[in-house]
N, C-alpha and C positions, 0 to 999 in steps of 0.2 A: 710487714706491718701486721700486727694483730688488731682485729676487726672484730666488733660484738654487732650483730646484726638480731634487733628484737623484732618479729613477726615473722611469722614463715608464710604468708600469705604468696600472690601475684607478683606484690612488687620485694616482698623479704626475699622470695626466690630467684627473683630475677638479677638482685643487688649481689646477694652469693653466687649466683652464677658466673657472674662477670669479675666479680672479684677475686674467686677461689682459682680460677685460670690463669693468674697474675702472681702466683707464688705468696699470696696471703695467710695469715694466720685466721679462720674464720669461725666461730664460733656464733651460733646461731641458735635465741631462744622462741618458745613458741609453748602454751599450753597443749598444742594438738601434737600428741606422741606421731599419727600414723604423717603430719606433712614433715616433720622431722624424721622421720623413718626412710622417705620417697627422697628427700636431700640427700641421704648418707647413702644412698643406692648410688647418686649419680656424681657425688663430688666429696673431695677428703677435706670435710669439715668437721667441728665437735657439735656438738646439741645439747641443750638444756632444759629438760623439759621442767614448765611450769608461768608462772604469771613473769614477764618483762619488770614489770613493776617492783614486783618483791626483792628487798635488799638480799634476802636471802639466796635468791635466783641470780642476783647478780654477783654475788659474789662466791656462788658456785661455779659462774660462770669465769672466774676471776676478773671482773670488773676493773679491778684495783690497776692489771699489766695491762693490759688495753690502752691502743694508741688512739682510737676513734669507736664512736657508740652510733650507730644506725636506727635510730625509732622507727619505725613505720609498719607497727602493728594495725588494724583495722581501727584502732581508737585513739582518736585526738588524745583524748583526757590521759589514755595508760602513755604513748608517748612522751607525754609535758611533761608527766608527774615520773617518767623514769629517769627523764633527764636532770629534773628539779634533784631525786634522790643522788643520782652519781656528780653532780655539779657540790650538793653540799658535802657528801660525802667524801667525796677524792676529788684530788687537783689534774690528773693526769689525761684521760680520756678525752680530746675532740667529743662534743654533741652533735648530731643533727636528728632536727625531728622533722617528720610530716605531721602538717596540720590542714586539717581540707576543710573544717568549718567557714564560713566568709565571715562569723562573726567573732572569730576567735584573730582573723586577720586582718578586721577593717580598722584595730585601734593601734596606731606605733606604738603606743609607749606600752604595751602587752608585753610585746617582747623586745624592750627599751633596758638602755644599764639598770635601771630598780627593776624592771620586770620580770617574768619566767627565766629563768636562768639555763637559754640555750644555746646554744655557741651559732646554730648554724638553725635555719626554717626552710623547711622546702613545700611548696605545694603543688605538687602534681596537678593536681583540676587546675590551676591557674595558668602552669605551664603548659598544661595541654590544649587550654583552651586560647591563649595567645597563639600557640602553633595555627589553632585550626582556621583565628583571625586572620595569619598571615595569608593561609592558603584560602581565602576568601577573596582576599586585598589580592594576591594575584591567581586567579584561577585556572591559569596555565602551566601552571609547577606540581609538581610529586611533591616535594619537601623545599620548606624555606626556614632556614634560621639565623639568626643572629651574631655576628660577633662586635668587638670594639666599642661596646658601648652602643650598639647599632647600626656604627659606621659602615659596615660591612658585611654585607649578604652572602651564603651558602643557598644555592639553590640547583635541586633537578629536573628534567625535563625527562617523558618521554619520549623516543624516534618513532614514528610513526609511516607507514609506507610513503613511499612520497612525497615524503615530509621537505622543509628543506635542510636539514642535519642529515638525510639517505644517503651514505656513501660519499659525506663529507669526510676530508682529511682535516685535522687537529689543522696543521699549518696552511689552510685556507681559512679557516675559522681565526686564526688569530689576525688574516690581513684584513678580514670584515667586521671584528669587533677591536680594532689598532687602538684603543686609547691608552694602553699598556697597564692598565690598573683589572681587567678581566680577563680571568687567566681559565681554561677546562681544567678542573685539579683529579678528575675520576671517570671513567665509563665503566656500568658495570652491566655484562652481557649473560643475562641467564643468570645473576646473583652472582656471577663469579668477577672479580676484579681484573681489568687490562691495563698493560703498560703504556698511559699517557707518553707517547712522543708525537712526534711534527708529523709521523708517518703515521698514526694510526689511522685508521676509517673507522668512521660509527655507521651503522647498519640499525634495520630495521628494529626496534625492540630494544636497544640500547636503551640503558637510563645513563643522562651524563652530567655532572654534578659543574659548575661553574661557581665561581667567587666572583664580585662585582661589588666596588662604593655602592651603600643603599641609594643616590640619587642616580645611577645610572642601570638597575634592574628594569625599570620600565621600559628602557631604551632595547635593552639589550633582549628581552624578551619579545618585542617588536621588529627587530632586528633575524628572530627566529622564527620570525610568523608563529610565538607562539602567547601575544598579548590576546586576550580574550575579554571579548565584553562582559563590564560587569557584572555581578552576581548580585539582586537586589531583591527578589522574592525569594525569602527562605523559610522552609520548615524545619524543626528539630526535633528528633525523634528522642525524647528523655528529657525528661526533668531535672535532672538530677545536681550535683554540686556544677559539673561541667555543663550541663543542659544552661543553667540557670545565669552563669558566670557568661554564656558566648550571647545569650539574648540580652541581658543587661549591657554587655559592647555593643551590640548592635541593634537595638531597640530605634537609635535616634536616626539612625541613616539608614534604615532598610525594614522592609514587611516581612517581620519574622510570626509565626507561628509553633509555638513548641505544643506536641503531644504528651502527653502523663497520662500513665494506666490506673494509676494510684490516686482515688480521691482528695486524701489531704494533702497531699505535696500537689498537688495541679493547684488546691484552693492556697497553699501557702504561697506558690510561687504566683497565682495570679497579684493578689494583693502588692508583693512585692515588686511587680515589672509596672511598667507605666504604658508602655505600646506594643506590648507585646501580646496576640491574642491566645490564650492557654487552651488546647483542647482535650479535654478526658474521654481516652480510648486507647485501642490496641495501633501502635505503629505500624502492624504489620496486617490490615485489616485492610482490603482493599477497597471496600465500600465506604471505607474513611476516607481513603486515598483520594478516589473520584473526588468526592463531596468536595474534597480541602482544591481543589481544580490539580493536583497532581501534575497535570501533563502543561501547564502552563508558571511550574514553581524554574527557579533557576537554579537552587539546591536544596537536595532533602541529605542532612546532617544528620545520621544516625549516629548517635553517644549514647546509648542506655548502658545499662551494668551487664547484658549479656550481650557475649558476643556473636552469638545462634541468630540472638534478633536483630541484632545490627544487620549479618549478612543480607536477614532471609529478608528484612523491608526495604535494605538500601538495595538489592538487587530488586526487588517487587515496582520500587519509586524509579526505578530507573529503565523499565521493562513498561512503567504505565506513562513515561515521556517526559521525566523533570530530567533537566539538562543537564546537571551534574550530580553527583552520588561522592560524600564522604564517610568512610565508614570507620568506625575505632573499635580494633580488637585488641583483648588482654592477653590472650596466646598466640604466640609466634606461630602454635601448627597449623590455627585456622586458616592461615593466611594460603595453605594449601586448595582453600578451597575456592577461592576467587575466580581464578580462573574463568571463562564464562560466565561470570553473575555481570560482567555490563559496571561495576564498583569502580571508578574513578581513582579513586585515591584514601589508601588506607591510613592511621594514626594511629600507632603504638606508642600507651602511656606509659608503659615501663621504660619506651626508649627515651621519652623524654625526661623522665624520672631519673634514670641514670648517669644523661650527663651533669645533673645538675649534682651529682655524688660525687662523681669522676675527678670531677676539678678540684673536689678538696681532699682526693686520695692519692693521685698524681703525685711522684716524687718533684719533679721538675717545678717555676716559676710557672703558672697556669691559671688562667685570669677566665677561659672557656674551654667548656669541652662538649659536641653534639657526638651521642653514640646516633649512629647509622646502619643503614642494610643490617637492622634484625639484631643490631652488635656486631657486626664482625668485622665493623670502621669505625673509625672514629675522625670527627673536623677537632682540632684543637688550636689554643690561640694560647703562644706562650711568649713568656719577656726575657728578651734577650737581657743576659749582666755579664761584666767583661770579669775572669774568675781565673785560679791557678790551672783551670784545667786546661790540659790542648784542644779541646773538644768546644768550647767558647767561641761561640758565632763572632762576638765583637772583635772589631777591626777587620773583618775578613768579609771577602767577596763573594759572589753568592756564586761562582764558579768554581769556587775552592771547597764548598760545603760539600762535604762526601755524604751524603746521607743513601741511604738504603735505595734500590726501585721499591717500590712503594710510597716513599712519601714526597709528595709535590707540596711546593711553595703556592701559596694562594692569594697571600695579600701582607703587603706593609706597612704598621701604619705607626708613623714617627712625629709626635707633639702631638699626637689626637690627629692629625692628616693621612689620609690611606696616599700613598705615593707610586710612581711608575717605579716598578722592579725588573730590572736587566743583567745581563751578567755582570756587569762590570761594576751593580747596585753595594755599598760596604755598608756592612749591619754598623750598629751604635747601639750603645749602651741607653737602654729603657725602648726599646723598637719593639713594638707589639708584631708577631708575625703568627700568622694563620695560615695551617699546615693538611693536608690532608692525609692519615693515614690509610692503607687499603686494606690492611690486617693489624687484629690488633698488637701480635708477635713484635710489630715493630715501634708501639708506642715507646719502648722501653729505649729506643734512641734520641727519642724525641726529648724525654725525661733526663736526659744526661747532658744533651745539649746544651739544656737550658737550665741546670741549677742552680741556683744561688748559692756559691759559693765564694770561699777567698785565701 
């Protein structure tokens, strides 16, 4: 697939990254010669230097052969307006833009059939900021996301000394959560992926990934001793599109506080929140900290745009006694440095950014895609259709399905119903099934399984 990827920023880099490893055709524009420079070092892409925008850029870029077009330069306006130009321009090219304004996305009919002319909207701050809602809603999880329409939860837990997952085997864990609809689909030890069987043991430090109906995560998190009382005093370190987007969720059910360094964005967002009390200062000030009662908050959410002062406050907040700490970082290497800061639980918006690309670059039928561990997994949720190929789940028992070690079966879900899956379980024609892969080497089976073809 040939790919034009416009911005070479955080997340233009991170989209090439993940794509260029996938045997892509990638071509990637950016006015900054030196971050197209740093790409071509590390991945066999082409570059273009100049404005996204300009026809003439893009059709140096060859615009015209291109199967899909990536916006997500740092600017709303150059996004829209390059999709606006290659939508009137050529018929061929997939759009997708990022748009992170809220008021560019509080209106449908913006980007409605008369509207902006873009095939596909993605907004990162909104998906990152429902992520961070999720992990609020349950405070006991590393990652929770979505599939089926919500039917169906993706979530991981730490192991913790003692815990009661220590030296748990996979096949006692299945006799204590038996409703056959919660299945382990991952453990991953030290970042590296293990072979899910009846025999494995999780051990201390384990992170281990479970699928579960959304009405029975609460159960099953209780079930782990690992439901935690709710989180109802919150601070938020940053104002920002994301700052602003998680205090207006939670403004009506809970005591938030957001921090802004910035005078006019503290007075913009004051005006616009309704119970949320706004404070201008440094997040990372401990004499702020004290003052705001710190050691009596139940999370301090650090989202600012750097990721130095996410660390250096969400580790400070969490060292002066607020109970939990989430922290969002834009580089993968920072994540080096956690270790010892006491940090809870991290959010990376490129990973969330990405799967929401994934899905519509995926060869295969693919309704969801969560990138994970950094990128180097992937949860996918694809539709089964009965097709010429031998490779066609339908009609066939889930004991016949040869698929790779690596990729575990997670959830079934047939007329909109997640269903008990056994071996003896026969896929059908339109069965949403949600997979987990452990590298991403093996997406490319997953993809062939499930084509739509005839």
């Amino acid at each position: 697939m040939k790919i034009l990827i416009l911005g070479a920023g955080v997340t233009g880099s991170s989209v090439a990254e993940a794509l260029a490893s996938e045997e892509n055709e990638i071509i990637v524009i950016d006015f900054r010669q030196e971050l197209l420079d740093a790409l071509k070092e590390r991945f066999d892409i082409g570059t273009v230097a100049g404005n996204a925008a300009h026809p003439s850029i893009l059709e140096q870029a060859e615009v015209e052969k291109a199967d899909m077009v990536i916006a997500v330069t740092d600017s709303d306006e150059t996004n829209m307006l390059a999709c606006m130009i290659i939508n009137t321009l050529y018929s061929r090219p997939k759009t997708i833009a990022r748009v992170r304004a809220i008021d560019y996305l509080k209106n449908p009919k913006l980007f409605g059939p008369d509207g902006v002319p873009v095939d596909i909207v993605i907004s990162p701050e909104q998906m990152v900021m429902e992520s961070i809602r999720n992990l609020i809603e349950f405070p006991g999880v590393l990652h929770i996301s979505d599939f089926a329409g919500g039917r169906v939860r993706l979530f991981s837990v730490k192991v913790i000394a003692d815990g009661f997952l220590t030296g748990k085997k996979i096949k006692t864990l299945k006799e204590r959560l038996s409703d056959g609809k919660t299945r382990v689909v991952a453990i991953f030890r030290q970042g590296n992926p293990l072979c899910v069987t009846g025999e494995a043991s999780i051990e201390t430090g384990d992170e281990v990934f479970f699928v579960a109906p959304r009405n029975e995560v609460r159960r099953v998190l209780k079930e782990l001793n690992k439901l935690e009382d709710p989180l109802k005093r919150i601070i938020i370190a940053g104002g920002g599109h994301i700052g602003k987007r998680l205090a207006l969720a939670l403004e009506d059910g809970h005591q938030v506080k957001i921090i802004e360094k910035e005078s006019r964005r503290a007075n913009k967002i004051a005006n616009d929140l309704s119970n949320t009390v706004v404070l201008l200062g440094d997040c990372s000030d401990e004499a702020l900290l004290m003052d705001e009662s710190i050691d009596s908050a139940d999370l301090f959410c650090a989202i600012t745009d750097n990721d130095g002062v996410n660390i250096i406050s969400a580790s400070l907040a969490k060292s002066l006694g607020a109970r939990k700490t989430i922290c969002l970082i834009n580089h993968l290497s920072f994540t080096k440095l956690l270790p010892g800061t006491g940090i809870d639980v991290i959010v990376l918006p490129n990973q969330e950014t990405l799967g929401s690309i994934l899905k519509h670059v995926r060869r295969g039928d693919v309704a969801q895609v969560t990138s994970l561990c950094g990128g180097t997994a992937e949860a996918i949720e694809a539709i089964a259709h009965e097709n010429d190929s031998e490779e066609s789940v339908v009609g066939r028992r889930v004991d016949t399905i040869n698929f790779p070690a690596g990729i575990v079966l997670g959830a079934l879900i047939r007329n909109q119903e997640v269903i008990s899956v056994h071996h003896d379980t026969v896929f059908k024609e339109g069965d949403h099934v949600v997979m987990f892969a452990m590298e991403k080497k093996l997406v490319a089976n997953i993809e062939q399984t499930f084509q739509r073809i005839r």
